[in-house]
N, C-alpha and C positions, 0 to 999 in steps of 0.2 A: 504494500500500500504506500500511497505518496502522500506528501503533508502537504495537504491543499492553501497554505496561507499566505504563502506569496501571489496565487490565483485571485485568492477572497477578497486581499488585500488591495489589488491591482484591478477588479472588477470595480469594487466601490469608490475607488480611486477616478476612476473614467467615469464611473454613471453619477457623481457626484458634481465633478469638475465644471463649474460656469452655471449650478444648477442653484446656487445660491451666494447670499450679500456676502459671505467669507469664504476666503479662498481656501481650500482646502491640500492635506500633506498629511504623508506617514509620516514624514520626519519633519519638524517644524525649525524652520533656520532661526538661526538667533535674533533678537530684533525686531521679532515679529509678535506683536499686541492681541492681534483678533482673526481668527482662526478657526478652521475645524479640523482636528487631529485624528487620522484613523491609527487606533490603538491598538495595546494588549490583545491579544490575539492566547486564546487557550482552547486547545482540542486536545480530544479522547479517543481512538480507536475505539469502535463498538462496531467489528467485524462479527461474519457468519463464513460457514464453509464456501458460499456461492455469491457472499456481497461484500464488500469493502464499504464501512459506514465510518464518518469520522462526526462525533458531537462533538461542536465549536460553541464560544463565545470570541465576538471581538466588540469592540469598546470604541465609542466614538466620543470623541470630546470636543465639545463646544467653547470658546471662548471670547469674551470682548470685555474690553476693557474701556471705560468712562474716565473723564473729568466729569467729576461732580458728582449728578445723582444719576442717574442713569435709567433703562427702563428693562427688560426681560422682553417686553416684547419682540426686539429684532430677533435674538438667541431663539426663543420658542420658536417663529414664524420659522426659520432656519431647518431648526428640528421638527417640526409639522413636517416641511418639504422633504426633507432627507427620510425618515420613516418611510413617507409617500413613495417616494423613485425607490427606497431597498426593496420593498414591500411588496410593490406593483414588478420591479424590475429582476426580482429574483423569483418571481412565477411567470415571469415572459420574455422579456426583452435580456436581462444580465447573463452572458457567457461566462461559463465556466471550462475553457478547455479542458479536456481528462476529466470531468468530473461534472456531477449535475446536483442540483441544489434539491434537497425536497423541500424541505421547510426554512425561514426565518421569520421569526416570533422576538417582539419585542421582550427583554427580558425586566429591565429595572432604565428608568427613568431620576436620576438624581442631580439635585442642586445647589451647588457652594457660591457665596458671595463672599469676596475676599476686602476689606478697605486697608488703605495706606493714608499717608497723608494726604495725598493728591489724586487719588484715583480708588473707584470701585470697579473692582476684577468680578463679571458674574460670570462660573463657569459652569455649564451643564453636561452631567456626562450620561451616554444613552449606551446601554449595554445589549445587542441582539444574541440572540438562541440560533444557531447556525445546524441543521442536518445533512451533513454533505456523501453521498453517493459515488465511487470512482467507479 
């Protein structure tokens, strides 16, 4: 069996890209404020004698950062979209070479607001349920 995460990865990479207000990266360069981070990445083998199953989660992190007060709406509406394109795009349109997706299922939805002096950091992280098929 092969570790589908560099595929996962690189799928939601492209069906992401220009589909929302932040720019999106597996690796986020220094520098850079407001963002969407595809993340953490954890799978299971959950083979049989005649399937090759791998249960995943991968981790998506939202973030933007304010002067002043700030609002959660941009971030959400973000995450509204992104849900939407994984959602819709991994029961139809998102390729997965060598491999086919059954399921992805929202798994946990969470919220951190960070302040400093000068700025409120809100960051939202969106975890999916990944059933991958080789």
């Amino acid at each position: 069996m092969n570790d589908p995460s560099n595929i996962i990865v690189s799928a939601i990479y492209t069906a992401l890209t220009g589909s929302t207000s932040l720019p999106v990266y597996s690796m986020v360069p220094s520098g850079v404020d407001n963002f969407i981070e595809i993340g953490d990445y954890n799978g299971v083998e959950d083979s049989a004698k005649d399937s090759y199953i791998t249960r995943a989660t991968i981790q998506i992190e939202f973030v933007k950062r304010y002067r002043g007060q700030g609002t959660k709406s941009e971030v959400n509406t973000d995450v509204n979209t992104v849900i939407g394109i994984l959602r819709d795009g991994f029961s139809s349109s998102i390729t997965l070479t060598g491999f086919s997706n059954i399921v992805l299922t929202v798994d946990s939805v969470n919220d951190l607001i960070e302040d400093d002096e000068e700025f409120k950091i809100y960051r939202k992280f969106v975890r999916f349920n990944l059933i991958i098929e080789q």
